[in-house]
Structure formats: C-alpha cells, structure tokens
Backbone as CSV, one residue per row, in Angstrom:
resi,resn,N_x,N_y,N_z,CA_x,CA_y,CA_z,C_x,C_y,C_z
1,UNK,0.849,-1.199,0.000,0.000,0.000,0.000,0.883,1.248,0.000
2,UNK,0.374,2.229,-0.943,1.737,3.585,-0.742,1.331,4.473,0.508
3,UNK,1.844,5.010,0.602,2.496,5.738,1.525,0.396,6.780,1.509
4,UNK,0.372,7.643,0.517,-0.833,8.268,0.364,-2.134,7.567,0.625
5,UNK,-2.077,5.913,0.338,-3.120,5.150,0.201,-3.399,5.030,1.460
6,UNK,-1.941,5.026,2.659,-2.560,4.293,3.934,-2.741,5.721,4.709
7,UNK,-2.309,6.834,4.245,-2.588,8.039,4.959,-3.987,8.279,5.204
8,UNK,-4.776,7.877,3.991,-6.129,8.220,3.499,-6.706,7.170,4.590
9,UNK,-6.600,5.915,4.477,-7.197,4.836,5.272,-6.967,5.179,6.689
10,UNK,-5.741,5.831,6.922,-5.927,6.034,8.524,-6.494,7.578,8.910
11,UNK,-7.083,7.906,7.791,-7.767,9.346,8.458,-9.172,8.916,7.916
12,UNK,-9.531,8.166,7.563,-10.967,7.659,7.250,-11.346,6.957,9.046
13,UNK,-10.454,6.230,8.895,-10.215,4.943,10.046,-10.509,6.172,11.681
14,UNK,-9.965,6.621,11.722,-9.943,8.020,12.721,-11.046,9.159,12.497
15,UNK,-11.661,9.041,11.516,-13.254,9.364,11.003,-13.800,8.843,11.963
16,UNK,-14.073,7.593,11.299,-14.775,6.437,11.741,-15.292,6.172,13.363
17,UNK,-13.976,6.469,14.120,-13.403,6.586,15.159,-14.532,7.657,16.250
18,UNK,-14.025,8.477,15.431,-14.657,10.416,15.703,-16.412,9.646,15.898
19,UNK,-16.728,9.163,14.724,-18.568,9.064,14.541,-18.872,8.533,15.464
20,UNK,-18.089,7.219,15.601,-18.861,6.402,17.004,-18.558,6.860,18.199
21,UNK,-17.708,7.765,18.708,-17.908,8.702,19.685,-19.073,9.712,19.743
22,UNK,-19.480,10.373,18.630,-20.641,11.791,18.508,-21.659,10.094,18.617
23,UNK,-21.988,9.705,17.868,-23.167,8.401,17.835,-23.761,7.787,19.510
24,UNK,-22.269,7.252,19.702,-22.503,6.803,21.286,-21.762,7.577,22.597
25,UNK,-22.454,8.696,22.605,-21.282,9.469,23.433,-21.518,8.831,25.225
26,UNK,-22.153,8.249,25.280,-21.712,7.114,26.442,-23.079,7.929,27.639
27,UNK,-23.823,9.080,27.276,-24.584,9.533,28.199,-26.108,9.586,27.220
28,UNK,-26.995,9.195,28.017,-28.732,9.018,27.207,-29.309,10.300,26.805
29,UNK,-29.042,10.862,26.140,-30.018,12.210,25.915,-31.382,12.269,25.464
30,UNK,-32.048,13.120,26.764,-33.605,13.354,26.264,-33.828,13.583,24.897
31,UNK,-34.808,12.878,24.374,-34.977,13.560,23.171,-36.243,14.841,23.532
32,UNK,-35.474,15.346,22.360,-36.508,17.278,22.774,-37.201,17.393,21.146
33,UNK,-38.313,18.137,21.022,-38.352,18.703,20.035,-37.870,19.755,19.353
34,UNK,-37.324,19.764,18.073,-36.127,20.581,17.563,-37.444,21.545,16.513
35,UNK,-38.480,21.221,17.043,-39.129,22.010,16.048,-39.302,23.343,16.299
36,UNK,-39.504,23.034,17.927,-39.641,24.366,18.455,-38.794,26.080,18.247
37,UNK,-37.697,24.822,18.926,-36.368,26.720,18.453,-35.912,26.651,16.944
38,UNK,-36.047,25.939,16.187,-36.018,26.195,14.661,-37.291,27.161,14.291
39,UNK,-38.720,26.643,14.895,-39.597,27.892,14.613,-39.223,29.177,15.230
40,UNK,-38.168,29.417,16.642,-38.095,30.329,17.146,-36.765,31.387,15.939
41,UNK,-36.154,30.344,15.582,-35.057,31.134,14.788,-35.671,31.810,13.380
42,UNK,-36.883,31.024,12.775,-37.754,31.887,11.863,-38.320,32.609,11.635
43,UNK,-38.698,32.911,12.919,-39.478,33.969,14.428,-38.868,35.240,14.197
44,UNK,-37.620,34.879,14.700,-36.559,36.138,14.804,-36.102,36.441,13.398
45,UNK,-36.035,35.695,12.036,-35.665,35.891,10.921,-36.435,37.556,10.500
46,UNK,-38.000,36.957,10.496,-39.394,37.636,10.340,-39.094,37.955,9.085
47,UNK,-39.326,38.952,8.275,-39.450,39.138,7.436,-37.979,40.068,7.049
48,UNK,-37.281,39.664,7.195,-35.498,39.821,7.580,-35.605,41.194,6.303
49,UNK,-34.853,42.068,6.740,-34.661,43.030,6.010,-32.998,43.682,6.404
50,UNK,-32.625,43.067,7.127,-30.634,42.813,7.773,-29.586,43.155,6.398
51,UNK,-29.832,43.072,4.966,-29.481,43.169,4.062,-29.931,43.715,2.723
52,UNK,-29.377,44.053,1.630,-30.000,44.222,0.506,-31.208,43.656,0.020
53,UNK,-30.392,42.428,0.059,-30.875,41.136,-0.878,-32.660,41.303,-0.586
54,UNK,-33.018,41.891,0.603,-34.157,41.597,1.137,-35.327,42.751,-0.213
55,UNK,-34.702,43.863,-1.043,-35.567,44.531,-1.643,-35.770,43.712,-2.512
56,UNK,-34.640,42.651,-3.258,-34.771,42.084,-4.597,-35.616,40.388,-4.361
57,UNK,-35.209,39.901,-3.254,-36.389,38.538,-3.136,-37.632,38.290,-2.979
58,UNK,-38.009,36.865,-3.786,-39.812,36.935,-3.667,-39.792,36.105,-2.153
59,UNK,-39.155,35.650,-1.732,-38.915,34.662,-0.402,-37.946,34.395,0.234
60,UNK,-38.163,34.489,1.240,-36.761,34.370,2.033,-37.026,32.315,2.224
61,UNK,-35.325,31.698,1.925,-35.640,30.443,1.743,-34.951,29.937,3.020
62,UNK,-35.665,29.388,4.073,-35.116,29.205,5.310,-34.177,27.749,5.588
63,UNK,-35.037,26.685,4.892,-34.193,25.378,4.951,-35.541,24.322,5.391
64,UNK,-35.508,23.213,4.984,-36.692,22.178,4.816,-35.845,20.967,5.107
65,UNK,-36.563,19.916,5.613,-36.603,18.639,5.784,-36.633,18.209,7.295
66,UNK,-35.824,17.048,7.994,-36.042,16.500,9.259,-35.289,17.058,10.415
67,UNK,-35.830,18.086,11.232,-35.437,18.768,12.084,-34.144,17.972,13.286
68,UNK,-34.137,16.377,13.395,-33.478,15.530,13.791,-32.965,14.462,12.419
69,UNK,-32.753,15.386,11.510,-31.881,13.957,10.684,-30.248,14.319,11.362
70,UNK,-29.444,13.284,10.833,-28.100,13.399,11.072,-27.141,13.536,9.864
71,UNK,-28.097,13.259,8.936,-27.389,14.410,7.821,-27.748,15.920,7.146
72,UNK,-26.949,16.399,6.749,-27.321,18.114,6.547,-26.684,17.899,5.276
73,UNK,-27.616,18.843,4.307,-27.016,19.511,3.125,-26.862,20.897,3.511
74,UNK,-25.625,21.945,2.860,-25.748,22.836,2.747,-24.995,23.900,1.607
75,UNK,-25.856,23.855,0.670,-25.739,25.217,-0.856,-25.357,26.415,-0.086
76,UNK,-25.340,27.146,-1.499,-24.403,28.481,-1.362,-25.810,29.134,-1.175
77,UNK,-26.670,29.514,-1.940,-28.385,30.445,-1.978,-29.338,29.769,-2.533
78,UNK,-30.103,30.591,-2.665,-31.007,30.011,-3.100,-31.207,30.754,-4.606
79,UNK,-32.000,29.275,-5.621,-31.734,30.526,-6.858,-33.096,30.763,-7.059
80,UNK,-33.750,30.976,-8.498,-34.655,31.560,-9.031,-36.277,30.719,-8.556
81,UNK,-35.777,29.093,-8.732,-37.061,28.183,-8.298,-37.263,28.466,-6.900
82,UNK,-36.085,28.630,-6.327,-36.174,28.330,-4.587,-37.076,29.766,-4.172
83,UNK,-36.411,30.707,-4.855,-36.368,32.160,-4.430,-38.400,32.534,-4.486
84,UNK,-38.601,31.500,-6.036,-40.627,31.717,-5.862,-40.824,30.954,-5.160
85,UNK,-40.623,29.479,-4.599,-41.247,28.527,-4.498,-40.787,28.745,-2.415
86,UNK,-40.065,29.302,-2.318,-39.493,29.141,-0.417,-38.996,28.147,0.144
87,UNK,-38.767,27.268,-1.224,-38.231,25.878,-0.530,-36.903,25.990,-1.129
88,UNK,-35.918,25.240,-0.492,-34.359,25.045,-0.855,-34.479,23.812,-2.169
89,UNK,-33.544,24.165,-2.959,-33.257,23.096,-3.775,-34.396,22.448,-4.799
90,UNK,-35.143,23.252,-5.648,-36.435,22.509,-5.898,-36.112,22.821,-7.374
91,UNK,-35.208,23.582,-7.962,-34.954,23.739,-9.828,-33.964,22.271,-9.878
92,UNK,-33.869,22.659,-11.280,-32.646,21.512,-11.586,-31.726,21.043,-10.920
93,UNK,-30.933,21.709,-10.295,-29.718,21.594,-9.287,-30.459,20.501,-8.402
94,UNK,-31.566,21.202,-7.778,-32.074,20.307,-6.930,-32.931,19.162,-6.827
95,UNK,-33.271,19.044,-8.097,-33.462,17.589,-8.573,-32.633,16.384,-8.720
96,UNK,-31.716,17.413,-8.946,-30.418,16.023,-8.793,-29.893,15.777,-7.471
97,UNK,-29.968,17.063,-7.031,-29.634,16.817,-5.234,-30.319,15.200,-4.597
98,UNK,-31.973,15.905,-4.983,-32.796,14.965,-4.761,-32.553,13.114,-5.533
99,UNK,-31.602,12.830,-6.586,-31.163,11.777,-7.014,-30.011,11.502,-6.236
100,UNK,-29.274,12.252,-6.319,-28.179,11.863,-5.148,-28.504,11.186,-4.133
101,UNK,-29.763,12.223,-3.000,-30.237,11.574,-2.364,-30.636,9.762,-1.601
102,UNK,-31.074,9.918,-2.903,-32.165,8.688,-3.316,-30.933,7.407,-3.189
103,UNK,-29.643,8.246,-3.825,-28.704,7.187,-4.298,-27.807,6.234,-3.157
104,UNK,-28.063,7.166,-1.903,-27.556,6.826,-0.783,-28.292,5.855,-0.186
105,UNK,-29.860,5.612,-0.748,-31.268,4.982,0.053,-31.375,5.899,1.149
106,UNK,-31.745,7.538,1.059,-32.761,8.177,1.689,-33.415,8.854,1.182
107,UNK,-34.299,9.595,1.463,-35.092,10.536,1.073,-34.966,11.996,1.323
108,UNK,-35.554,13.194,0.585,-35.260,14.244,1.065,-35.871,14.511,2.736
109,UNK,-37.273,14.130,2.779,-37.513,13.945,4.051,-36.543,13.426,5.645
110,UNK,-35.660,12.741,5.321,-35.051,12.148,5.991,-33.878,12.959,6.539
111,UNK,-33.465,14.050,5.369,-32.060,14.951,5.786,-32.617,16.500,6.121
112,UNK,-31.905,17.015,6.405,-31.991,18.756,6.203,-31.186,18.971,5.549
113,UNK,-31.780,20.489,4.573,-31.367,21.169,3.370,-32.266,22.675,3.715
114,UNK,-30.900,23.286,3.949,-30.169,24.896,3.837,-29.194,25.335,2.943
115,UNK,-28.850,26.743,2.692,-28.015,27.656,2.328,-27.181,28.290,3.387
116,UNK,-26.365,29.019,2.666,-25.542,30.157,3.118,-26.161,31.084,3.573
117,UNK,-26.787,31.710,2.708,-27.723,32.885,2.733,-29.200,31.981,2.247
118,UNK,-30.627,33.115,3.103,-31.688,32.754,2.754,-32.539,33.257,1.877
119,UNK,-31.633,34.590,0.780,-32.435,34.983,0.181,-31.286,35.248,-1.320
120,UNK,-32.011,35.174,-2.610,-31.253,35.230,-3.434,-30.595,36.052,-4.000
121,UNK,-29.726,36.292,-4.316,-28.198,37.159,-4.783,-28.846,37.557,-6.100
122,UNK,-29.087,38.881,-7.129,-29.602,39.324,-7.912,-28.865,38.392,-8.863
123,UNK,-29.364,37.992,-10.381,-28.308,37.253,-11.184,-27.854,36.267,-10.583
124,UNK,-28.351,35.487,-9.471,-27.605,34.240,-8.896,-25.889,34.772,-9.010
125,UNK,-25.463,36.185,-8.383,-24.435,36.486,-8.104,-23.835,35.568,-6.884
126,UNK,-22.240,36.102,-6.677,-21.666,35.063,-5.295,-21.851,35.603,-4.180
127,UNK,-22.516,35.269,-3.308,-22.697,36.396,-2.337,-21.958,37.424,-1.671
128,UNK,-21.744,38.518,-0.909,-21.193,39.923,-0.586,-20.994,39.087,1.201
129,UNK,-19.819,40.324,1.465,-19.314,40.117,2.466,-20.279,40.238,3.584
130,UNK,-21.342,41.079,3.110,-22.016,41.747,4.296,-23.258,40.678,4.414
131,UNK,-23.772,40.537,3.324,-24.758,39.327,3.379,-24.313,38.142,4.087
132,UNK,-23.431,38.036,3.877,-22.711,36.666,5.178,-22.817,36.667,6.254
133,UNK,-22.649,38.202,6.410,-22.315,38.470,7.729,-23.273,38.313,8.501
134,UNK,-24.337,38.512,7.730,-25.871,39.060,8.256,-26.648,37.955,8.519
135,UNK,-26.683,36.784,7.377,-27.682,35.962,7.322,-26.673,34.059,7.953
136,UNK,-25.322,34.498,7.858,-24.927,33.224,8.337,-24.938,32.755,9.812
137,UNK,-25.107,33.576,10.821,-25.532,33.578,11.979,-26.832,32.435,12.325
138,UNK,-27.580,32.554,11.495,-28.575,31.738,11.887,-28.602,30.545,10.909
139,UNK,-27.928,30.361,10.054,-27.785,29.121,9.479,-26.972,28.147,10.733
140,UNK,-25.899,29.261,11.318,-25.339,28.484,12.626,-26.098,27.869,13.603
141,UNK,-27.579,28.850,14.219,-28.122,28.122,15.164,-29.096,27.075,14.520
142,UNK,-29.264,27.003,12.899,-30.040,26.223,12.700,-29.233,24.837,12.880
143,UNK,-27.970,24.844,12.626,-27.118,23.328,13.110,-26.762,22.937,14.393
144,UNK,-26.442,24.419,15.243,-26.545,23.616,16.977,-27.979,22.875,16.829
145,UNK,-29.223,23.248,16.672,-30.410,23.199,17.361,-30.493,21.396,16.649
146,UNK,-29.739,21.279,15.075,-30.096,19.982,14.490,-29.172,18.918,14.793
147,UNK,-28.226,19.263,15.168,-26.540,18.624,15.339,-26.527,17.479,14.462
148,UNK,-26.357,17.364,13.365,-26.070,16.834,12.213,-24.990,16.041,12.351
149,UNK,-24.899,14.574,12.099,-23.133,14.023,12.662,-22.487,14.521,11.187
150,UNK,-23.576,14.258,10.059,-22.465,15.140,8.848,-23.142,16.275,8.532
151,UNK,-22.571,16.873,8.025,-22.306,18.072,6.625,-21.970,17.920,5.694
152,UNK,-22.658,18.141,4.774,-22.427,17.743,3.480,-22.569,19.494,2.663
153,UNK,-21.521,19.820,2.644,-21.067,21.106,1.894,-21.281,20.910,0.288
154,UNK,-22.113,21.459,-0.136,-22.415,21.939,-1.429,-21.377,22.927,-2.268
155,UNK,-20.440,22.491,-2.963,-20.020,23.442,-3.745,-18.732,24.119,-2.793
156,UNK,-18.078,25.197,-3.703,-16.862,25.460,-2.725,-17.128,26.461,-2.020
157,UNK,-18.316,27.543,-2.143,-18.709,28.529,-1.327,-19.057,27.937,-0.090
158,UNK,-20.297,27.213,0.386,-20.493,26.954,1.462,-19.401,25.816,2.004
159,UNK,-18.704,25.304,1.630,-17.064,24.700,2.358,-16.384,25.460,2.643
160,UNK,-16.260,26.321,1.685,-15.019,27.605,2.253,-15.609,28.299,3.697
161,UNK,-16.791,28.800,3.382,-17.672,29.455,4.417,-17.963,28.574,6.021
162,UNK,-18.391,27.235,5.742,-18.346,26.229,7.233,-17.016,26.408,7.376
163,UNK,-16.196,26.178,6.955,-14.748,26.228,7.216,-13.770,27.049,7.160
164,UNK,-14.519,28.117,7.395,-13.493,29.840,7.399,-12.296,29.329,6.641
165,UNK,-12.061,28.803,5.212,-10.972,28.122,4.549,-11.277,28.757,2.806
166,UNK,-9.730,29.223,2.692,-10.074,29.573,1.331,-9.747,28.723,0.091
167,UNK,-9.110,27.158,0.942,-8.963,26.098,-0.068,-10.103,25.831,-0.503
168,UNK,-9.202,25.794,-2.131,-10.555,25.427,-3.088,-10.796,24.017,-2.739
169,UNK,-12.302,24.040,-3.971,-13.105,22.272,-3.261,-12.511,21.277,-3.565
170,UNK,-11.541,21.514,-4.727,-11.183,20.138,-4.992,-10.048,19.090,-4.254
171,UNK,-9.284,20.507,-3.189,-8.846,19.875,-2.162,-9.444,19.524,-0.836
172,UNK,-10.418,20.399,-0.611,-11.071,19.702,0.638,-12.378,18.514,0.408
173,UNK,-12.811,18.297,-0.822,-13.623,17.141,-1.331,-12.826,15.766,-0.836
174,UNK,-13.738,14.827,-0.469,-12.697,13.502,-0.419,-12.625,12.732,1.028
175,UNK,-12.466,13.978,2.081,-12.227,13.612,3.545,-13.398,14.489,4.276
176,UNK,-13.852,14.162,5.443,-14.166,15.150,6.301,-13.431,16.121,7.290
177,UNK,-13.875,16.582,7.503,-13.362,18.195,8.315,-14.205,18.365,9.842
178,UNK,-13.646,17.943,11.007,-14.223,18.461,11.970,-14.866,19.765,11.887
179,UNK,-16.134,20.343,12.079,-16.773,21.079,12.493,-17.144,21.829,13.898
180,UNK,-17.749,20.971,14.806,-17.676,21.002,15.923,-17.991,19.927,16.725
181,UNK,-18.068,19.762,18.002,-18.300,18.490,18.883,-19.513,17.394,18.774
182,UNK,-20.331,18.023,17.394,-21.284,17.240,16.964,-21.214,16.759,15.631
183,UNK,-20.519,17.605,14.940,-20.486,17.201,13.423,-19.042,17.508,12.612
184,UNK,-18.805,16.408,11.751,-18.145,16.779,10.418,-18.624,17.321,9.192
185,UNK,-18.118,18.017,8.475,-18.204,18.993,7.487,-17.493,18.077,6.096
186,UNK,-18.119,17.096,5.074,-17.639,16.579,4.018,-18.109,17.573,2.844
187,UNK,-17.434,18.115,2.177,-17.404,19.035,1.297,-17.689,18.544,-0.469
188,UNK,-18.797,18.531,-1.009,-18.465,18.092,-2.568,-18.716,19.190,-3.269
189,UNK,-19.118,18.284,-4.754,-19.377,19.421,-5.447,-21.136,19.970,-5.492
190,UNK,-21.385,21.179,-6.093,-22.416,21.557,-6.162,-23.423,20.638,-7.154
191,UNK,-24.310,20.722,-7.236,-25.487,19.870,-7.871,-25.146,21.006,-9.309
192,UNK,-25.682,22.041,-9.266,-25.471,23.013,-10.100,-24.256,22.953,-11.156
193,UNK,-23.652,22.508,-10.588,-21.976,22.220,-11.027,-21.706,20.842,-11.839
194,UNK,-22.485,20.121,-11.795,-22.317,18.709,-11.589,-23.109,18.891,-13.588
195,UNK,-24.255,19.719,-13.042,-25.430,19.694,-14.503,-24.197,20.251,-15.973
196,UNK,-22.891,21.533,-15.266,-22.182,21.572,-16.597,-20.790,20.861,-16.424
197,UNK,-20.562,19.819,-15.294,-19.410,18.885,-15.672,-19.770,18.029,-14.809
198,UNK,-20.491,16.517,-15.796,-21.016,15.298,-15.737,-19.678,14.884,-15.089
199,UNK,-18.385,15.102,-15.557,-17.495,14.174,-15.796,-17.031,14.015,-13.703
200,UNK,-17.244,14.857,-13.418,-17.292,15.447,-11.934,-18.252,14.136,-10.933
201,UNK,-19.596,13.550,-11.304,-20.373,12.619,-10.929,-19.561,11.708,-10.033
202,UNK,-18.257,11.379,-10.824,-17.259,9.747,-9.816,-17.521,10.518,-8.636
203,UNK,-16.621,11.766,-8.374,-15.893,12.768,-7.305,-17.134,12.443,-6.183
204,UNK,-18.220,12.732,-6.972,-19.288,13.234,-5.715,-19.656,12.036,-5.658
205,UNK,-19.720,10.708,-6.177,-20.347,9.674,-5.456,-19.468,8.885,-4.664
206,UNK,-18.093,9.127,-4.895,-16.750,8.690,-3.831,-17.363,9.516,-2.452
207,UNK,-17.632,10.730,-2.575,-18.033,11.606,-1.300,-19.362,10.771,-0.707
208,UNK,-20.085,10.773,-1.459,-21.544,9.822,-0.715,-20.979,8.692,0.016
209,UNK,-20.591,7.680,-0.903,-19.676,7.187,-0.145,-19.171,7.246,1.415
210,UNK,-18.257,7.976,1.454,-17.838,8.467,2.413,-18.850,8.978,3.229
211,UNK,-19.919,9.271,3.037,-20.822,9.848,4.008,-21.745,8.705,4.594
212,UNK,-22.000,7.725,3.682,-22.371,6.318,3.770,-21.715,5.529,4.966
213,UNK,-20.536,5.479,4.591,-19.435,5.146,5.687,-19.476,5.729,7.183
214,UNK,-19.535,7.024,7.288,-19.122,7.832,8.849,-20.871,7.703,9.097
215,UNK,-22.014,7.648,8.324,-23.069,7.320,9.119,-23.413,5.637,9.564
216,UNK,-22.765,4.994,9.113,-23.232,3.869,9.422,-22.593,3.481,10.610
C-alpha cells in the first residue's frame, strides 16, 4: 500500500473513530423537540430586512426537511425556483440533489437542506461580504439546534464558508473536516456544477460514499 493510500485509510479509520464517539457518546439524551427553536429562529428571521438582498427577493428560503436527521445539506443560496417557491433546492440543481439523495437509500424527508444565505443574490451572483455576515448567523443556530453528525457542503462557497478556509473544493472534497463536537463537514461538489461537468459525478459519489461510511 503507498504511503498516500494508507494516509487516506488512517484518516478515514480516525473518522470512523470520531462518529462512534458523537453516535454513542456514552450519556442518554432526552430527546426534545427541535421544532420548536427552529420555529423560534424563523421567528426572529421575520421578514429579515438585515441586508440588501431583502428589496430584490420573492422569499426568504429558510431550509426544509427532518429537524433531527443526522445528515445536513448545505448550498451556497437560493436561486430563481427556490427564491418563488421558499423551498431550498427545488430547480434543476435540486433535482439532482434529490437523485443523489435517493442514491444513498434516503429521502429528502429524511435529511436537512439549507443555504448560506436565505435569500437570493440578484443574477444568482456570489454572495457579498455583508450578506454573510448578516444571514450566516442563523444558518449556525439552525445546526446547533439539528446537530447533524455530517455536513455535506455543497459546492466550494459553502465549504469555504463552514470552514473559514479559502482552499478550493477540490482539495477539501474527499475527507471530512471536523466542524464542531457534533459534526463533520464533508465538502463536494455543487449539484449546479455537476449539470455543466457530468465528468465530476465519480468525485461526488466517492463523497456519498464516504458519508455512507461515517453514518453507518
């Protein structure tokens, strides 16, 4: 085995390691309803006006699916479908999200799916410093409140962004990334990304993979 091959195996292996610690952390926790302070953080969103973005959107897109799954998606914005419709991920991009999904044997129901930001960037621009500033705060309490054992980073904006890191994706794709005392951060590519380079598909199903792996 080379030298790179067993590096990889022993930081998978030490993954592995990490999960069944967050999985069985050796004390019973109540289960609570997570519905509650997720409605409270939507509460406080209100009709968010913290930024620009807020004159040019038809909806602010907050994030959908299982308030207790243990996996998380998370995109860069929301675009034009999301932006009428208020749901994350529902144009093309997110149809395939939704195959991906499927490809793992779950459902969208089963995970949570958020953005960076909750409202859309004019021109599906990259988002502004200040919009980050403004709207990533509560994408944060939406993951204490879900504690996700993964993350599954969409694209290199929201990897760079979970990971205050300005390595591009194609080096942090592949492995996970501690996050915090509840979750890892596995980084692929965007769905969006994927629709103008097919050839990209191996990359992200090696990553499922891998996400396959640290949940089981």
């Amino acid at each position: 085995m080379s030298t790179v091959a067993r590096n990889d195996l022993e930081q998978l292996q030490a993954q592995l390691e990490l999960q069944k610690k967050l999985k069985n952390p050796g004390v019973t926790r109540k289960k609570i309803d997570k519905n509650e302070p997720l409605n409270k953080i939507r509460e406080e969103l209100g009709d968010c006006q913290r930024c620009p973005l807020a004159k040019t959107r038809t909806n602010l897109v907050f994030g959908a699916g299982d308030p207790d799954a243990q996996l998380m998606f998370v995109g860069e914005a929301p675009g034009r479908d999301e932006d009428r419709e208020g749901i994350p991920f529902v144009g093309r991009a997110g149809q395939l999200l939704t195959k991906i999904i499927q490809a793992i044997n779950m459902t969208r129901d089963q995970v949570y799916i958020a953005n960076i930001l909750k409202c859309r960037p004019p021109n599906n621009r990259n988002p502004e410093a200040e919009e980050i500033e403004k709207c990533y705060p509560f994408l944060q309490q939406q993951i204490k409140v879900i504690q996700p054992r993964i993350i599954c980073a969409l694209g290199a904006f929201a990897a760079q962004t979970l990971l205050q890191t300005k390595t591009p994706i194609g080096r942090l794709r592949g492995r996970g990334h501690p996050f915090n005392k509840h979750s890892l951060v596995i980084p692929t590519y965007h769905p969006a990304f994927l629709l103008r380079n097919p050839n990209k598909k191996r990359d992200v199903w090696e990553d499922m993979q891998l996400v396959i792996k640290l949940l089981a």
